[in-house]
PyMOL Python script that loads the backbone (N, CA, C, O; Angstrom):
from pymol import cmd

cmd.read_pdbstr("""\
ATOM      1  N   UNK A   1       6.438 -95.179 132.517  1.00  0.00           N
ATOM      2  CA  UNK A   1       7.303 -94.392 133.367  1.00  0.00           C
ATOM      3  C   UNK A   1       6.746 -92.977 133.454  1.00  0.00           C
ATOM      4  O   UNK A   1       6.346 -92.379 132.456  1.00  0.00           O
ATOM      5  N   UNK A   2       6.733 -92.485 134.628  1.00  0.00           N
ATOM      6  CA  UNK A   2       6.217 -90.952 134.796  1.00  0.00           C
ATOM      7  C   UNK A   2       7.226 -89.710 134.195  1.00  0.00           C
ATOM      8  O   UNK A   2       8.388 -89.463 134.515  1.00  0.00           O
ATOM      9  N   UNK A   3       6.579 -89.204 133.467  1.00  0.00           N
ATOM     10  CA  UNK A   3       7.881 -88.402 133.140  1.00  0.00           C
ATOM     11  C   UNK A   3       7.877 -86.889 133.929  1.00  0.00           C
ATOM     12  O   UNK A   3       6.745 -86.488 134.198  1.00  0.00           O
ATOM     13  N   UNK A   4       8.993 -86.010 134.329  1.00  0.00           N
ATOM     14  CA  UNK A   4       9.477 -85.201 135.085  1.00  0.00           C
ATOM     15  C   UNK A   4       9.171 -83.708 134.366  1.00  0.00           C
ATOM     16  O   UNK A   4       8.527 -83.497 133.339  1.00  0.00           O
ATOM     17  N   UNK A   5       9.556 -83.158 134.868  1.00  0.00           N
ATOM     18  CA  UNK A   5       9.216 -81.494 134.599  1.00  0.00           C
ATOM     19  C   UNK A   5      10.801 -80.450 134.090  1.00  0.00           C
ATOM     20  O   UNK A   5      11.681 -80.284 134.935  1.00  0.00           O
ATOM     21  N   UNK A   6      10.906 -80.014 133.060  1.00  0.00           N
ATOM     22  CA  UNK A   6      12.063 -79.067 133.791  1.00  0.00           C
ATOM     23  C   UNK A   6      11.503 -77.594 134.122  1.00  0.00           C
ATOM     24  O   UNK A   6      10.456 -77.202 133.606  1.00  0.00           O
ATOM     25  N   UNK A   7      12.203 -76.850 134.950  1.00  0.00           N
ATOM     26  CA  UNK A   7      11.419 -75.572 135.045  1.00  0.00           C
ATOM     27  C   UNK A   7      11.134 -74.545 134.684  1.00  0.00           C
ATOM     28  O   UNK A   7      10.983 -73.519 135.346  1.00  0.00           O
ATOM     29  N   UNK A   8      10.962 -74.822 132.882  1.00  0.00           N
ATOM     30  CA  UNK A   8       9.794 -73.792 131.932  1.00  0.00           C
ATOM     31  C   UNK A   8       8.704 -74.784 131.801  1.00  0.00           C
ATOM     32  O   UNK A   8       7.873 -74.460 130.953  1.00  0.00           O
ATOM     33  N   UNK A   9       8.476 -75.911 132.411  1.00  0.00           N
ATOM     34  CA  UNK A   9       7.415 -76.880 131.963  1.00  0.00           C
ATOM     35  C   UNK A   9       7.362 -78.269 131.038  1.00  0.00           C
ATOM     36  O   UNK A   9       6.543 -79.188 131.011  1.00  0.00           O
ATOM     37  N   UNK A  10       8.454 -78.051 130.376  1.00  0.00           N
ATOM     38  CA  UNK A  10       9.153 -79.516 129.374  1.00  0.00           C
ATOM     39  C   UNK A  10       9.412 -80.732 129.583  1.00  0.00           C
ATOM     40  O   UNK A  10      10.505 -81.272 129.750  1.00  0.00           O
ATOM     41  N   UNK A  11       8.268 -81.211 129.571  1.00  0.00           N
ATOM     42  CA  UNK A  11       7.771 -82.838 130.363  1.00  0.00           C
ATOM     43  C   UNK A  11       9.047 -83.575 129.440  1.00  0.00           C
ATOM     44  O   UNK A  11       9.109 -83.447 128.218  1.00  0.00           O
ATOM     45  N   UNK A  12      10.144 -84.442 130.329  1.00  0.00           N
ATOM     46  CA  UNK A  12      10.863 -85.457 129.495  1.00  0.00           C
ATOM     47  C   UNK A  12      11.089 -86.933 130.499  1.00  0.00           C
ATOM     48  O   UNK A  12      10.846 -86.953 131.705  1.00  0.00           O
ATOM     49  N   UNK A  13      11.472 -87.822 129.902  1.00  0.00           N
ATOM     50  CA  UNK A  13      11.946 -89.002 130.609  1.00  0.00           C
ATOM     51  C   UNK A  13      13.475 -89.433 130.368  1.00  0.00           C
ATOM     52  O   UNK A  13      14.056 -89.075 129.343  1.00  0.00           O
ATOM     53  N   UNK A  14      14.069 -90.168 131.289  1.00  0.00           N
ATOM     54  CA  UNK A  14      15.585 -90.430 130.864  1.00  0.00           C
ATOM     55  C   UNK A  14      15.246 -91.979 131.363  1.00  0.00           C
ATOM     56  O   UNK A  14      14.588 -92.559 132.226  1.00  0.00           O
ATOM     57  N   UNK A  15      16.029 -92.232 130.375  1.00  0.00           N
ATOM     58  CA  UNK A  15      15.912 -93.796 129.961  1.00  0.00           C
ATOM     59  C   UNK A  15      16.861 -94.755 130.964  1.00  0.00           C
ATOM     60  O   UNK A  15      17.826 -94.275 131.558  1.00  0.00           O
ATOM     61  N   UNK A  16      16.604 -95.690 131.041  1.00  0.00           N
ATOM     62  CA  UNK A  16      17.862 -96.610 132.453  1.00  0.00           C
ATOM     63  C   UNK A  16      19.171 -95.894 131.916  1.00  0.00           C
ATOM     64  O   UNK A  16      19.741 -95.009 132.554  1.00  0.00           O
ATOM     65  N   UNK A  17      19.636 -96.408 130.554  1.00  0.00           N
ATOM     66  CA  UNK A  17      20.705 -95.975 129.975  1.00  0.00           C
ATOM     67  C   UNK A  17      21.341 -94.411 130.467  1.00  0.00           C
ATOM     68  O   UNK A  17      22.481 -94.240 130.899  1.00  0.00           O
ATOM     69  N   UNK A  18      20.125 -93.165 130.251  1.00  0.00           N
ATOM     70  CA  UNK A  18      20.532 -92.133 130.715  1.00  0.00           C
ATOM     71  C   UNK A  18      20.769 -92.163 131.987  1.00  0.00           C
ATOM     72  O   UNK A  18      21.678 -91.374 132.245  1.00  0.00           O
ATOM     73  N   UNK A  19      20.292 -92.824 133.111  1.00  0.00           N
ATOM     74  CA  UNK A  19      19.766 -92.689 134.498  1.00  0.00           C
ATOM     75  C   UNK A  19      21.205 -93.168 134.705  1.00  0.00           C
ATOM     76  O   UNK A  19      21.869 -92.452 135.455  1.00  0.00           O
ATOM     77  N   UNK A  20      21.701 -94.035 134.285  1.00  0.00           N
ATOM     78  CA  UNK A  20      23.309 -94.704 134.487  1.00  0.00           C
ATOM     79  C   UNK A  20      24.360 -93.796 134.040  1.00  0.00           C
ATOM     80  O   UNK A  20      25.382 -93.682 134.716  1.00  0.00           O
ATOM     81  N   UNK A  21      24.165 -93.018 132.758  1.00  0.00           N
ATOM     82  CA  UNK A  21      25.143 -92.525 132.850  1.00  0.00           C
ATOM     83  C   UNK A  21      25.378 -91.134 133.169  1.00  0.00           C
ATOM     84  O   UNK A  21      26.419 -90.541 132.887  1.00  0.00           O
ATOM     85  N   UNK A  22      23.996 -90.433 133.995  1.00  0.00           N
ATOM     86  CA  UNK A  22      24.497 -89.330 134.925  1.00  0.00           C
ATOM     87  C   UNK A  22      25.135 -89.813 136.377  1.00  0.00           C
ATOM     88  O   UNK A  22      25.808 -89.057 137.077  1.00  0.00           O
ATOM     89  N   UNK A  23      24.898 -90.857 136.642  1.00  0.00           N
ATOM     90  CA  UNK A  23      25.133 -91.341 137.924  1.00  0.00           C
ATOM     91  C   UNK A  23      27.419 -91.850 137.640  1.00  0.00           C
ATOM     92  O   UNK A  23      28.471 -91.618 138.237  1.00  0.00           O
ATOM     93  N   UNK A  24      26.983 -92.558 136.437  1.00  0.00           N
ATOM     94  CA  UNK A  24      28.951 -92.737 135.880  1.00  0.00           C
ATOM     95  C   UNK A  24      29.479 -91.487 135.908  1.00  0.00           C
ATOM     96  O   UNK A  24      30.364 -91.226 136.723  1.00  0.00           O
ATOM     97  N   UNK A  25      28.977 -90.481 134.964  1.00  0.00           N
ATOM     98  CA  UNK A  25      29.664 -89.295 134.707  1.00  0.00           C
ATOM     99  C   UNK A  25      29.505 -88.504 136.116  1.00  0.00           C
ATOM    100  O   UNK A  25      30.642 -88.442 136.583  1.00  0.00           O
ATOM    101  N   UNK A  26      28.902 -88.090 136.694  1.00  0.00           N
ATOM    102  CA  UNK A  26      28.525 -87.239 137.291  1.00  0.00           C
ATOM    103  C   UNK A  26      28.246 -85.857 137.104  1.00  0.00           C
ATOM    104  O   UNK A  26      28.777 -84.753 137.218  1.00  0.00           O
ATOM    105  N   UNK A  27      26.927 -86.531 136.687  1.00  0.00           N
ATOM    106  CA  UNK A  27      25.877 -85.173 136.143  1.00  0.00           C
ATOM    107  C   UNK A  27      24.644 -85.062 136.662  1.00  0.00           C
ATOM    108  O   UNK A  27      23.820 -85.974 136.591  1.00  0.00           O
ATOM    109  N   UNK A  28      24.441 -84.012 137.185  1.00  0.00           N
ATOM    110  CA  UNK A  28      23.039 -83.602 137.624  1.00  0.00           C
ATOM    111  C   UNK A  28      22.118 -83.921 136.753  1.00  0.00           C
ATOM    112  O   UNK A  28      22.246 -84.132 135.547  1.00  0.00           O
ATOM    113  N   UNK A  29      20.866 -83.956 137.635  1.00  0.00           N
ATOM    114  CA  UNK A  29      19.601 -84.461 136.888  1.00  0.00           C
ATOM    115  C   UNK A  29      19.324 -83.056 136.072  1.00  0.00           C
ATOM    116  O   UNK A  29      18.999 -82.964 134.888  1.00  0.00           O
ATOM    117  N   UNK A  30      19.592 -81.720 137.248  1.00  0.00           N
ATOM    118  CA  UNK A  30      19.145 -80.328 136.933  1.00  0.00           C
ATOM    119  C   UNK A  30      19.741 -80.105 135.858  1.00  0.00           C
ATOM    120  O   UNK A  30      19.069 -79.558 134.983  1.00  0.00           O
ATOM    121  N   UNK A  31      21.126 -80.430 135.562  1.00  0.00           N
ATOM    122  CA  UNK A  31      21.741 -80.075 134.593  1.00  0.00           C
ATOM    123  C   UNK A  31      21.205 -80.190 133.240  1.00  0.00           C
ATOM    124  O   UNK A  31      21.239 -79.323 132.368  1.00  0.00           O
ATOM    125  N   UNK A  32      20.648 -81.499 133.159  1.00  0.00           N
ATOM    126  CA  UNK A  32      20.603 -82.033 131.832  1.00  0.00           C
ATOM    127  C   UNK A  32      19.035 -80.993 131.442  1.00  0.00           C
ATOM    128  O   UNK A  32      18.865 -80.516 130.320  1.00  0.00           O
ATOM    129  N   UNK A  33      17.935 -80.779 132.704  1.00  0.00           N
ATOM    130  CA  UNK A  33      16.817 -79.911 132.400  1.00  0.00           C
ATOM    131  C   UNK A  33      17.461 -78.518 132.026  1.00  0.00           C
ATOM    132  O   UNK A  33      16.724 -77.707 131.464  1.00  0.00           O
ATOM    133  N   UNK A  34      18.760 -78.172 132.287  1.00  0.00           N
ATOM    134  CA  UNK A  34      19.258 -76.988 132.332  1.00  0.00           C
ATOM    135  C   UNK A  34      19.223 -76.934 130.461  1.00  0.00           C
ATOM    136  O   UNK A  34      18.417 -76.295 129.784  1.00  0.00           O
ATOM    137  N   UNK A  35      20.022 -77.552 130.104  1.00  0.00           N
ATOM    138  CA  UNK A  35      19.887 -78.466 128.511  1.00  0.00           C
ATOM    139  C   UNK A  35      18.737 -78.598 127.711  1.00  0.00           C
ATOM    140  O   UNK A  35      18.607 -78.018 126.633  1.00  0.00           O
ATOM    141  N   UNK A  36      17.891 -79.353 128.217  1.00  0.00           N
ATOM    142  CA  UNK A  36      16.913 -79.485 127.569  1.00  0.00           C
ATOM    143  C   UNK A  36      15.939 -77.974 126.837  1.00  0.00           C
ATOM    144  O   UNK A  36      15.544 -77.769 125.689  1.00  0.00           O
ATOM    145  N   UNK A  37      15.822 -77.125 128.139  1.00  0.00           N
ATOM    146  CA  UNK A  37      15.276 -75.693 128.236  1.00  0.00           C
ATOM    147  C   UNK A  37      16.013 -75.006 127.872  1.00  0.00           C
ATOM    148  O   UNK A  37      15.544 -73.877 127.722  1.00  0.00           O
ATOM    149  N   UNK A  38      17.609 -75.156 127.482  1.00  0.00           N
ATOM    150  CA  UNK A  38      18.610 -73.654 126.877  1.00  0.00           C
ATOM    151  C   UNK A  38      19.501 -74.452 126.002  1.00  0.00           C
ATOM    152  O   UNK A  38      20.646 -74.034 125.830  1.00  0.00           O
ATOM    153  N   UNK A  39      19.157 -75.438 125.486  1.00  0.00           N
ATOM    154  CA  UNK A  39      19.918 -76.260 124.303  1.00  0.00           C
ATOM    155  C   UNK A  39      20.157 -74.556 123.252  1.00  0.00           C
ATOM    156  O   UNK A  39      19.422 -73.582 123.413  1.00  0.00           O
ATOM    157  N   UNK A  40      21.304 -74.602 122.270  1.00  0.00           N
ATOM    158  CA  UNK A  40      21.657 -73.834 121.980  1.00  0.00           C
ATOM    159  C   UNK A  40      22.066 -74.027 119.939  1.00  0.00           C
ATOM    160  O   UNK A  40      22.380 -73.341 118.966  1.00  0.00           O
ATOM    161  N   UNK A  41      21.662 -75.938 120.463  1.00  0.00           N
ATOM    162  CA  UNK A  41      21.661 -76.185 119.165  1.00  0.00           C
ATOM    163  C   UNK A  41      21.063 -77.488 118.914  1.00  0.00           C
ATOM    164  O   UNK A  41      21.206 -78.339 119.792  1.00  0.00           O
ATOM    165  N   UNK A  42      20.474 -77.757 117.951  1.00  0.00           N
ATOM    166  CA  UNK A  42      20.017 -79.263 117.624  1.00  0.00           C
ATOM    167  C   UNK A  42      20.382 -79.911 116.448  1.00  0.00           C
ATOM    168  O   UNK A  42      20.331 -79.449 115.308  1.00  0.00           O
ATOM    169  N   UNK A  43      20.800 -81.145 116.845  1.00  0.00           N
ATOM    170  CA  UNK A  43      21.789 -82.142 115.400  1.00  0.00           C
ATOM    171  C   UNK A  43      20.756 -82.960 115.108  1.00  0.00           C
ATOM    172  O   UNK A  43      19.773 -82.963 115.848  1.00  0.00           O
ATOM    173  N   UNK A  44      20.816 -83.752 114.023  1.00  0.00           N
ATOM    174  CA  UNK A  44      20.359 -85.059 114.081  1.00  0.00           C
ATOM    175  C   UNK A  44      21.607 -85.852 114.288  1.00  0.00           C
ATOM    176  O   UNK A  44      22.751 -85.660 113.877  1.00  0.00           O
ATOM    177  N   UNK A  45      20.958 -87.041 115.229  1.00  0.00           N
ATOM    178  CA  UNK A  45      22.255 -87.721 115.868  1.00  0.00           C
ATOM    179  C   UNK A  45      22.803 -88.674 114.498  1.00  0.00           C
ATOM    180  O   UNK A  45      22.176 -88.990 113.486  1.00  0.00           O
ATOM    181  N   UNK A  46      24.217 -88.987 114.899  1.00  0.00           N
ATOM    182  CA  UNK A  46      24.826 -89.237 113.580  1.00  0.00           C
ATOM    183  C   UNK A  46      24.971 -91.075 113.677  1.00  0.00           C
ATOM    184  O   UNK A  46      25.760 -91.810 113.084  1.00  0.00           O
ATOM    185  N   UNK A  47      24.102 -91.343 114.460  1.00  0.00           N
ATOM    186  CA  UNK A  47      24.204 -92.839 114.358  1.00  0.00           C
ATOM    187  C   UNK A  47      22.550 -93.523 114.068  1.00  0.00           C
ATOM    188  O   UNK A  47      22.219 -94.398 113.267  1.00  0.00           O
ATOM    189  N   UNK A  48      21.773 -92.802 114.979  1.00  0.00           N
ATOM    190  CA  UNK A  48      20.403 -93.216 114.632  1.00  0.00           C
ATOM    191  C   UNK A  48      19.779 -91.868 114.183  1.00  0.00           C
ATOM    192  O   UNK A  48      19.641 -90.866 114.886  1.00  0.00           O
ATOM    193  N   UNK A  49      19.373 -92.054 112.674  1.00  0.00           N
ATOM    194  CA  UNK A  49      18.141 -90.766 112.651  1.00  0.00           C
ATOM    195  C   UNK A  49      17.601 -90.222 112.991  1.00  0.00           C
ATOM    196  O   UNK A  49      17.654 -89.002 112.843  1.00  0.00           O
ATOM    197  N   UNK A  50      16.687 -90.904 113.713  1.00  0.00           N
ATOM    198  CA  UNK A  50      15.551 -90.766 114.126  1.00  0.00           C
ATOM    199  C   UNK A  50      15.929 -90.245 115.687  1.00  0.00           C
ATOM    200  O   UNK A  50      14.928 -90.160 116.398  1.00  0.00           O
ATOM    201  N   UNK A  51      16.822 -89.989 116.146  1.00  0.00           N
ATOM    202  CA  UNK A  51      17.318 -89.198 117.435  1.00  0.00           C
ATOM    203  C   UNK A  51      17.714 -87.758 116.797  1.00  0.00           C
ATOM    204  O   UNK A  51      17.913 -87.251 115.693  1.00  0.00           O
ATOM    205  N   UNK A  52      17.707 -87.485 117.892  1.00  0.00           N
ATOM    206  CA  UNK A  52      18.835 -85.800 117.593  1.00  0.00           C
ATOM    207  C   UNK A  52      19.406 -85.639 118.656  1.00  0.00           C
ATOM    208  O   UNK A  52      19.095 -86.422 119.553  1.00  0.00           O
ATOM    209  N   UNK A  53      20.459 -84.563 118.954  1.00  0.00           N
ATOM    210  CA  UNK A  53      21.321 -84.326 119.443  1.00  0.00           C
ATOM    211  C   UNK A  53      20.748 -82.590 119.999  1.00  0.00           C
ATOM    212  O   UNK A  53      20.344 -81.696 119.254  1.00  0.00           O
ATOM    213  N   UNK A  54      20.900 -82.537 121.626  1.00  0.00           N
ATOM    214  CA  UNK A  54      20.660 -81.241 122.257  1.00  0.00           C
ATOM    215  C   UNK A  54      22.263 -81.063 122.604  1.00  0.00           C
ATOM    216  O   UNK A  54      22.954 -81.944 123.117  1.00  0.00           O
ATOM    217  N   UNK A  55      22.719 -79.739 122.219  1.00  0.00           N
ATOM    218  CA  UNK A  55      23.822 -79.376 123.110  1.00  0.00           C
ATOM    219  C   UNK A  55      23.508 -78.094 123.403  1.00  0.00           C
ATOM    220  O   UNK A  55      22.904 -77.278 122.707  1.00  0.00           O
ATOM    221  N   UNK A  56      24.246 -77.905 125.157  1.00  0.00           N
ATOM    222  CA  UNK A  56      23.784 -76.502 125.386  1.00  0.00           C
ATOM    223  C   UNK A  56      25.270 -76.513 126.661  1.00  0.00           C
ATOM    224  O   UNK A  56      26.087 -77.434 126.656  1.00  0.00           O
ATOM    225  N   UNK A  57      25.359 -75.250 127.711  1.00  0.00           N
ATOM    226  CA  UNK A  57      26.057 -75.309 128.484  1.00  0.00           C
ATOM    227  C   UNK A  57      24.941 -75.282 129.266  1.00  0.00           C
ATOM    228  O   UNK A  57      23.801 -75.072 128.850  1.00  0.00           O
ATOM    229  N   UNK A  58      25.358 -75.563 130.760  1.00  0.00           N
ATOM    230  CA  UNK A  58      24.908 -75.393 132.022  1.00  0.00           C
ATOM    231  C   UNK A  58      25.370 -74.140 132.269  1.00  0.00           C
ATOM    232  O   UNK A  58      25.967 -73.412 131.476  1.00  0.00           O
ATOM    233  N   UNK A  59      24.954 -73.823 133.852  1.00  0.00           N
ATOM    234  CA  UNK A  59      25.051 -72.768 134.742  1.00  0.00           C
ATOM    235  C   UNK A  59      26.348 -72.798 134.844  1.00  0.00           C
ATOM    236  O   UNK A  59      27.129 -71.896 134.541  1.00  0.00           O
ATOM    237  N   UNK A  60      26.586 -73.837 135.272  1.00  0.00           N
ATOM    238  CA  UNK A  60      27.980 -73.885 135.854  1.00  0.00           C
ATOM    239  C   UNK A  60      29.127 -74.155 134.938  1.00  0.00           C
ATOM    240  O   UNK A  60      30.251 -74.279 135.425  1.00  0.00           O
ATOM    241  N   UNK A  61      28.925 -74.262 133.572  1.00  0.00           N
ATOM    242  CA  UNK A  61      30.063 -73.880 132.673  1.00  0.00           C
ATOM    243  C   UNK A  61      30.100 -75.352 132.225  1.00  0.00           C
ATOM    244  O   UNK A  61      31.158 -75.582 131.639  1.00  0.00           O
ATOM    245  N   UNK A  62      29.377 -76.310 132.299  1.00  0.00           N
ATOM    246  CA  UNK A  62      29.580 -77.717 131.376  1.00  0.00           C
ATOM    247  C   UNK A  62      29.124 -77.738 130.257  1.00  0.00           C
ATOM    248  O   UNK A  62      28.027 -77.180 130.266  1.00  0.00           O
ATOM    249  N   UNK A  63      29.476 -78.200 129.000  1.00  0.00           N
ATOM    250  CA  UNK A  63      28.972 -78.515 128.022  1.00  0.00           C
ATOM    251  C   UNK A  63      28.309 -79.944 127.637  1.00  0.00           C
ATOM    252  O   UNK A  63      29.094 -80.882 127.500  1.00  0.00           O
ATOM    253  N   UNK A  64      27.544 -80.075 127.535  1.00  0.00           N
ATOM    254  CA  UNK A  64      26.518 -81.423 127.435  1.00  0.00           C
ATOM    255  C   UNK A  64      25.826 -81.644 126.451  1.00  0.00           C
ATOM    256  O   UNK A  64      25.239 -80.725 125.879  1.00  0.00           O
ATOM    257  N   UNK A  65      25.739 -83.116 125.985  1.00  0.00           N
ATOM    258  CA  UNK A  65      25.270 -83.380 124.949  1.00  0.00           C
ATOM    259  C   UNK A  65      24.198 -84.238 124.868  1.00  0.00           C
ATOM    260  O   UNK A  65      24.629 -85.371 125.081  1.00  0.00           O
ATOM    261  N   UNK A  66      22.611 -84.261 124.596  1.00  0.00           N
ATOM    262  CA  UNK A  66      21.596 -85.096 124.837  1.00  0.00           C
ATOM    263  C   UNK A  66      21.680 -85.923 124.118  1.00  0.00           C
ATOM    264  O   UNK A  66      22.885 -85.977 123.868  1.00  0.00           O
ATOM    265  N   UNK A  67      21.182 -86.674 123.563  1.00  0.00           N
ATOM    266  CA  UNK A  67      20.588 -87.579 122.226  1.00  0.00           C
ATOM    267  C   UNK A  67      19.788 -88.148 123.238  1.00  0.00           C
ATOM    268  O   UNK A  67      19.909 -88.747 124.306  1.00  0.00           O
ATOM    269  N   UNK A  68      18.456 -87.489 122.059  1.00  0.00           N
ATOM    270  CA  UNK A  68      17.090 -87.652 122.675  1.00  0.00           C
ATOM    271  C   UNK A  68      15.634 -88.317 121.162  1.00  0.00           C
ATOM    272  O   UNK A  68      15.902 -88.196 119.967  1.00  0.00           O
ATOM    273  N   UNK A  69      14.935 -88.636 121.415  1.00  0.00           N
ATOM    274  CA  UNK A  69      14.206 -89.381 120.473  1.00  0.00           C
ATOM    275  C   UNK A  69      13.292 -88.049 119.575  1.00  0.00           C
ATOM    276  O   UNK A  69      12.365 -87.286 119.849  1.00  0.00           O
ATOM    277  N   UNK A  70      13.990 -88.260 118.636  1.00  0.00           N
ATOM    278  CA  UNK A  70      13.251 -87.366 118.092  1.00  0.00           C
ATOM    279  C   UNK A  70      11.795 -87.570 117.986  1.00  0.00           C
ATOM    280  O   UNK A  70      11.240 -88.639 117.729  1.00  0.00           O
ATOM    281  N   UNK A  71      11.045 -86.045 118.287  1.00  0.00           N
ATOM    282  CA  UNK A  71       9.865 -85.923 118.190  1.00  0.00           C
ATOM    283  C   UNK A  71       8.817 -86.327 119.044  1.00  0.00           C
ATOM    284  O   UNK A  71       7.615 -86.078 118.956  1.00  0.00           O
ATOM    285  N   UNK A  72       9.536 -87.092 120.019  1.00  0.00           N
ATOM    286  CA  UNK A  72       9.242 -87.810 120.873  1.00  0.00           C
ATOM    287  C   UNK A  72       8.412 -86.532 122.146  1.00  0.00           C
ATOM    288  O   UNK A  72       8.859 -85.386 122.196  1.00  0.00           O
ATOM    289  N   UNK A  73       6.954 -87.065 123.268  1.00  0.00           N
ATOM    290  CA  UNK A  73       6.506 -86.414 123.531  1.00  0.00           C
ATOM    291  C   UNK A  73       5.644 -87.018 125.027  1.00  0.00           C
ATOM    292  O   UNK A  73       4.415 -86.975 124.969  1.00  0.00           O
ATOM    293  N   UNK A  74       6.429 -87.684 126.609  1.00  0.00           N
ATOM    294  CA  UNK A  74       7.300 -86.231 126.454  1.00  0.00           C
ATOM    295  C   UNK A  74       8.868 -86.646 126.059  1.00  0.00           C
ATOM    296  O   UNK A  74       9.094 -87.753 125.569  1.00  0.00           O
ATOM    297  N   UNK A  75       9.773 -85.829 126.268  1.00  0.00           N
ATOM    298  CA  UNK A  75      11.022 -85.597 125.431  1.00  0.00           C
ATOM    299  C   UNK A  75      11.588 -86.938 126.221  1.00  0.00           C
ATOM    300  O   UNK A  75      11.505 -87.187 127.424  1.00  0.00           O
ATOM    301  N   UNK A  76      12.393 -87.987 124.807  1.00  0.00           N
ATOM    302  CA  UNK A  76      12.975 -89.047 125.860  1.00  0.00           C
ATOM    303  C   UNK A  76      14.340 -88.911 125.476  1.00  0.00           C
ATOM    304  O   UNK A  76      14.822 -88.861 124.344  1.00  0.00           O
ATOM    305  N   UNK A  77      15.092 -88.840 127.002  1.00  0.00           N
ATOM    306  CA  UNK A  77      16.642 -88.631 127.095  1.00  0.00           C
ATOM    307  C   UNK A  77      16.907 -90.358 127.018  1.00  0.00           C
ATOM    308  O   UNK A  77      16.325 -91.270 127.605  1.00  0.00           O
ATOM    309  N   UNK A  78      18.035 -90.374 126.040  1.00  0.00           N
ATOM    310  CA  UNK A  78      18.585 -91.701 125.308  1.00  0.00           C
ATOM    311  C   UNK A  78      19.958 -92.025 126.541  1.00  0.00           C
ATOM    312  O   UNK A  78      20.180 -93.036 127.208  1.00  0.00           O
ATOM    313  N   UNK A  79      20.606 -90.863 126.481  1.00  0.00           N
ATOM    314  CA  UNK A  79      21.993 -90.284 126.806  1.00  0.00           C
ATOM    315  C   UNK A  79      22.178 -89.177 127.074  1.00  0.00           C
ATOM    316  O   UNK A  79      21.419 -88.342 126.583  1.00  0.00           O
ATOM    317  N   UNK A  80      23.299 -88.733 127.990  1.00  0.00           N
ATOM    318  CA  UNK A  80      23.994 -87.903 128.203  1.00  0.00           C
ATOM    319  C   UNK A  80      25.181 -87.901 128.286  1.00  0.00           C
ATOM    320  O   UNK A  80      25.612 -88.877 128.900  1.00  0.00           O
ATOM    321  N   UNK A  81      26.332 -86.827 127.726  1.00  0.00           N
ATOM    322  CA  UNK A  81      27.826 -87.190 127.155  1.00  0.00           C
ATOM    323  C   UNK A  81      28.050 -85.554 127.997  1.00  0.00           C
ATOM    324  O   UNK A  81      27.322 -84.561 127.994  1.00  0.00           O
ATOM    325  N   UNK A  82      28.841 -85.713 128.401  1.00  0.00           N
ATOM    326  CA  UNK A  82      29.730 -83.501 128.756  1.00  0.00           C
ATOM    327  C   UNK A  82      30.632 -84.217 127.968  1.00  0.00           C
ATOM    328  O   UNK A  82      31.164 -85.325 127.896  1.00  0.00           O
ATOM    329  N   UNK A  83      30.561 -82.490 127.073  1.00  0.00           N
ATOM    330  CA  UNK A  83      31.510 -82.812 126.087  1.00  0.00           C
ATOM    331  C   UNK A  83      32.551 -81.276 126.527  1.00  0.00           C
ATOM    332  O   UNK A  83      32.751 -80.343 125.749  1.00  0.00           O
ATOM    333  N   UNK A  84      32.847 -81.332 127.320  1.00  0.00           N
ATOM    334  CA  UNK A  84      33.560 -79.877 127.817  1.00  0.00           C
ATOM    335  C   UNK A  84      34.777 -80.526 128.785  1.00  0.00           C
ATOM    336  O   UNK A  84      35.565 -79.781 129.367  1.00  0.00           O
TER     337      UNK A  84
END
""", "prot")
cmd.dss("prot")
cmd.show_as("cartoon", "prot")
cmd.util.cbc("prot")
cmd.orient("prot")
């Protein structure tokens, strides 16, 4: 799969799983790059280790939550949750 850009340069991919559930929730693609580039904090995710957890707000005042593969390169989006 080709992976995408956000715009400081942060090559990531979003997985079918993610791709479905910005399209359920209704969440921008931009958003989640908004995230990725101004995450504000990083967890390790509390179900699989080996993931972690990006949360950051958007522009527009959402709060969002990644779980993304840790270490992973480029960055792979698992999920996306707004947790706002």
């Amino acid at each position: 799969m080709k992976a995408d850009q956000t715009e400081s340069g942060r090559s990531y991919w979003l997985t079918k799983h993610a791709r479905d559930q910005l399209s359920r929730r209704q969440i921008k693609k931009r958003e989640v790059e908004e995230v990725i580039d101004n995450h504000h904090l990083i967890l390790p995710d509390k179900e699989k280790k080996e993931n972690q957890r990006f949360i950051g707000i958007t522009a527009n005042g959402k709060e969002l939550k990644l779980v993304v593969e840790k270490d992973s390169n480029p960055l792979k989006v698992i999920t996306v949750i707004e947790t706002s």
